[in-house]
C-alpha positions in Angstrom: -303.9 22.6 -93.6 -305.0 19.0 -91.9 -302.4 17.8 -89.0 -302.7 15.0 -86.9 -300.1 14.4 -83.9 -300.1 11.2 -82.1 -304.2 10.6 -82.3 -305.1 8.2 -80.9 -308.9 7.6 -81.0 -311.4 4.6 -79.8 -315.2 4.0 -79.1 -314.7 1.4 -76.1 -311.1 1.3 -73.9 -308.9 -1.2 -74.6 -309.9 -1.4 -78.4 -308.5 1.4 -80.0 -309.5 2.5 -83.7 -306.5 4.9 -84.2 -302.8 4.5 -82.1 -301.1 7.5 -82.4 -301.6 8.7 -85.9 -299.6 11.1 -87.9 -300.6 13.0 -90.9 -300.2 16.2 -92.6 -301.7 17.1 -95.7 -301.4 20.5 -97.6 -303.4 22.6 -100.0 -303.4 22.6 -103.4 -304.3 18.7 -103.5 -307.1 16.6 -103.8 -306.4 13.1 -101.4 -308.3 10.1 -102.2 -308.5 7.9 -98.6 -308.9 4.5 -98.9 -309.3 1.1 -96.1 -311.2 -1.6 -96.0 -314.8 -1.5 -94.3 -314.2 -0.9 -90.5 -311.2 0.6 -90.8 -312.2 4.0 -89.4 -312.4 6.1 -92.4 -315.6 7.8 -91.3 -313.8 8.0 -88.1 -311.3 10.0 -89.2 -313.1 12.4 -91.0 -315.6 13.4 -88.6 -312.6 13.9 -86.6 -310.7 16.0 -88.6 -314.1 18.2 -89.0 -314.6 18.4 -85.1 -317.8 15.6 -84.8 -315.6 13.2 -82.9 -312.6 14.2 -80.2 -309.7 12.3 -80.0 -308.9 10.5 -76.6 -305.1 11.8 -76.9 -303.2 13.9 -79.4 -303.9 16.8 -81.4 -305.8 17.8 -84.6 -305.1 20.7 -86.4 -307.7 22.1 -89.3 -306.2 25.7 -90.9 -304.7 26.0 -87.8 -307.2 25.5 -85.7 -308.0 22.5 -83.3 -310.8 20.9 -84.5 -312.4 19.7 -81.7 -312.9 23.7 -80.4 -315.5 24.3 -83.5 -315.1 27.8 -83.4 -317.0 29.7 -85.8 -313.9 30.7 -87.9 -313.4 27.5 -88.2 -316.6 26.2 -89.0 -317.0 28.9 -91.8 -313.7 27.5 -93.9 -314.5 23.6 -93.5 -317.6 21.7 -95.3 -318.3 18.1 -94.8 -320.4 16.2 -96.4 -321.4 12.9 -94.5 -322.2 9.8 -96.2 -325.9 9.8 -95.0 -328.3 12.8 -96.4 -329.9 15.1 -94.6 -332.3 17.8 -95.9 -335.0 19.4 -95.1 -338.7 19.5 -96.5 -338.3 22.9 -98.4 -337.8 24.2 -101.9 -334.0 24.5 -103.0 -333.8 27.9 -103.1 -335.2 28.2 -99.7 -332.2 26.0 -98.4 -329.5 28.3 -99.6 -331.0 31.0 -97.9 -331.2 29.3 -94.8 -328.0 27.7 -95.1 -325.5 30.3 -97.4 -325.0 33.0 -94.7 -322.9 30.8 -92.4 -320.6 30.6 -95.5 -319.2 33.6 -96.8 -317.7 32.4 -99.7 -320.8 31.2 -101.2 -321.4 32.2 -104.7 -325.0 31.4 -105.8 -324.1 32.0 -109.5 -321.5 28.8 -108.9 -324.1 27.0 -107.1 -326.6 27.1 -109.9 -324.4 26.1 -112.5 -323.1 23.3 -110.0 -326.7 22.1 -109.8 -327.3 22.5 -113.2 -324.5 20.2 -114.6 -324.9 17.4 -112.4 -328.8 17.9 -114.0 -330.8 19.1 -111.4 -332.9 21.7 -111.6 -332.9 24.6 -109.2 -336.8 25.2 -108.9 -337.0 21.8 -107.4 -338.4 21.2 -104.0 -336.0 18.5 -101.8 -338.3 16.4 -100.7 -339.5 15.3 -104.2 -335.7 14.4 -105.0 -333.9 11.1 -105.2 -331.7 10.0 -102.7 -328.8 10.4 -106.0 -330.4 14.0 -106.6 -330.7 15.3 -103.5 -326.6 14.3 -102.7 -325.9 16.3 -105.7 -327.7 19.4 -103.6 -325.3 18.9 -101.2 -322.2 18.5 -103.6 -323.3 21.3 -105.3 -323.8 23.6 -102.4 -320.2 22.5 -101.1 -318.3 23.5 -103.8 -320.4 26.5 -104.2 -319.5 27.7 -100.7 -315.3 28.1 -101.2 -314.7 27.0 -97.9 -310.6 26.0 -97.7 -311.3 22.5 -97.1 -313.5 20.4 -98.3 -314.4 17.1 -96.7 -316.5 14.4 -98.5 -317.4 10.8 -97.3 -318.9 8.5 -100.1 -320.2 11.4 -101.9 -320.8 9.4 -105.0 -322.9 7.2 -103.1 -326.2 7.5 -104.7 -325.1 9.0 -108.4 -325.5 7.0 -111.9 -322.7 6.7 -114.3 -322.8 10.0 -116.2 -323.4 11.9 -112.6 -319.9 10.1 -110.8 -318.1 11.6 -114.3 -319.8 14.9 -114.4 -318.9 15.0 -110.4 -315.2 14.1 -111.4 -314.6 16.9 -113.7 -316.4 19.5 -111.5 -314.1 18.4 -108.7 -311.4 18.9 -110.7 -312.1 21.7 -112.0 -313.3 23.6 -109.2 -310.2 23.0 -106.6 -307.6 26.0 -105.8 -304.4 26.6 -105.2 -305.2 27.6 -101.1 -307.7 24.6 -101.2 -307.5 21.2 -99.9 -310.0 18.1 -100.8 -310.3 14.8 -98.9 -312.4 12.2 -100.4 -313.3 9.1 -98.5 -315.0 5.8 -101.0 -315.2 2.0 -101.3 -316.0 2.5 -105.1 -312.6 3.1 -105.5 -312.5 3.6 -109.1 -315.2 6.7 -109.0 -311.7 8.7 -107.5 -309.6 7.8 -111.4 -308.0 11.0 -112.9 -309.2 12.8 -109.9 -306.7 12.6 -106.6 -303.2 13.5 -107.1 -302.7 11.5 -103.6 -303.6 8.8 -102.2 -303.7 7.5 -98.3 -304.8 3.8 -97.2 -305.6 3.3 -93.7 -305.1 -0.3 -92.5 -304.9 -1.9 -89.1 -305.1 1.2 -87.0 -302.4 2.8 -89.0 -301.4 5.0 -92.0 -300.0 2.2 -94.1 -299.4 4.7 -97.4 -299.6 8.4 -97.7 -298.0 9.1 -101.3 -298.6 11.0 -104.4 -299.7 9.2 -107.4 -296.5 10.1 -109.0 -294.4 8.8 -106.4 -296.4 5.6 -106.4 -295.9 5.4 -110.2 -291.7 5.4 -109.6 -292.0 2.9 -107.2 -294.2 0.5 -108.4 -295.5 -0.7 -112.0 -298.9 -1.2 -112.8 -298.6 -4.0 -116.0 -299.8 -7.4 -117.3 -297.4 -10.2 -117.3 -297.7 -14.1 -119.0 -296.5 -15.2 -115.5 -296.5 -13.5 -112.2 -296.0 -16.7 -109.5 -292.1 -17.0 -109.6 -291.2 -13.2 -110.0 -289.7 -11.9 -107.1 -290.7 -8.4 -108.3 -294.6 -9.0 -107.8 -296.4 -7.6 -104.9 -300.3 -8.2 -106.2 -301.4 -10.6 -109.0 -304.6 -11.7 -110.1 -305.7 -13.6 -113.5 -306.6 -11.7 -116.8 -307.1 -12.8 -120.5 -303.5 -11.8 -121.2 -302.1 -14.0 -118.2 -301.8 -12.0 -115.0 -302.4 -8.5 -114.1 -299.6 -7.2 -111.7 -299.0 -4.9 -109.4 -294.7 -5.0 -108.9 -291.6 -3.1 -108.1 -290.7 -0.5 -110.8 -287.3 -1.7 -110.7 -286.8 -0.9 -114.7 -288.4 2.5 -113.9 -291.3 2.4 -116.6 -294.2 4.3 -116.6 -297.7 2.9 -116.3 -300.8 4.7 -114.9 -301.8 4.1 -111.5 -304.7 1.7 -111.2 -306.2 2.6 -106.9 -308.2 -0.5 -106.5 -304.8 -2.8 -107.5 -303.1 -0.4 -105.3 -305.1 -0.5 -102.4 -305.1 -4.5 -102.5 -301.2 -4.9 -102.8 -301.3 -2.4 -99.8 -303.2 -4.2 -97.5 -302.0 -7.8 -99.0 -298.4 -7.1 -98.8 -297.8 -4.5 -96.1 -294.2 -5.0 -95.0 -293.0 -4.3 -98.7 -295.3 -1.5 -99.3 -293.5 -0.2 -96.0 -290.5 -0.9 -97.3 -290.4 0.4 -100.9 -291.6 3.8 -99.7 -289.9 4.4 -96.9 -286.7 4.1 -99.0 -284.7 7.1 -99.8 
């Protein structure tokens, strides 16, 4: 669905954001993208959704190149940025405005979108929060069934109860012929929600796994000491001793815990590389 061939992408010469990066990911799955700030997450994105061109290689959206925005295109992909921008109108004017360049849209799954994230549908956009008014846009974009869906921060914005009721509609909304990319920092908003997950450090992909794969590899546990075991790639103090991130070498199950993840990734690379490049 989303390939990327040698892309390599930057804002100024000489200081490249991206050096020739490779990715494919396929439908059916929900990926969770994680880097630190500055790593080019947003970058990426836009690229994938044709807002940025690469300065070499190729990117391939449903089989089409992104950068070319044709309308075909344009009609199977929905992106919603991190910043918010709506007009001055009443809701129901918006999907009239906006629903015909999707022809998937289903305004039946659009109002119960908007009603269980607790909005209500008579609303006018402007009197919205900045919260309410991204769950508009989350609605609408699940509403419109495009093949891919692309979201950056989307739970920026949403209380508690919202980021849980916007977990389960995600969930519970994603098809077999549809793929999901979700870009936070709140790293935690993505639990029980990807079934992949991607970091993105130093102008590279540093993991692309599923979470079952990570959960063979590695062991998410709590030990009484973690500084002189060879089999710890992250540790950091807990009320039980130490809360670990190490090799699954006795090949027990634990659940996957991202934000742990994501800082053994970028704290101990090489092994990271190592343990899941192995056959």
């Amino acid at each position: 669905m989303i390939h990327l061939d040698q892309l390599s992408f930057s804002y100024q010469p000489g200081r490249p954001l991206f050096n020739q990066l490779n990715l494919r990911l396929e439908k059916g799955h929900i990926y969770g993208l994680l880097g630190k700030n500055g790593a080019g997450k947003s970058s990426l994105l836009r690229i994938m959704a044709g807002l940025l061109y690469p300065n070499k290689g190729r990117v391939e959206v449903m089989g089409y190149e992104s950068r070319q925005r044709k309308p075909v295109f344009l009609q199977q992909l929905y992106f919603i940025s991190e910043e918010v921008y709506l007009p001055s109108i009443a809701i129901d004017k918006y999907i009239k405005v906006q629903s015909p360049f999707y022809p998937k849209f289903d305004l039946a799954q659009f109002r119960y979108y908007l009603s269980e994230l607790d909005v209500a549908y008579e609303n006018r956009i402007s009197d919205l929060s900045f919260g309410q008014r991204k769950k508009v846009l989350i609605a609408f974009a699940l509403a419109c069934n495009t093949d891919v869906l692309i979201m950056d921060e989307p739970t920026n914005g949403l209380d508690i109860p919202s980021k849980k009721q916007f977990r389960k509609l995600l969930a519970s909304a994603l098809r077999e012929n549809q793929l999901m990319l979700i870009s936070t920092h709140q790293v935690r908003d993505l639990d029980n929600l990807i079934d992949s997950v991607i970091v993105l450090e130093d102008r590279e992909i540093l993991l692309h796994q599923s979470l079952s794969r990570v959960s063979e590899q590695l062991r998410f546990a709590t030990l009484t000491e973690a500084e002189n075991d060879q089999r710890v790639l992250y540790a950091e103090p807990s009320l039980q001793g130490y809360t670990v991130v190490m090799e699954n070498q006795e090949q027990k199950e634990s659940k996957v815990d991202l934000e742990r993840l994501f800082n053994a990734a970028t704290q101990n690379p090489d092994r990271i590389r190592q343990l899941f490049t192995r056959n």
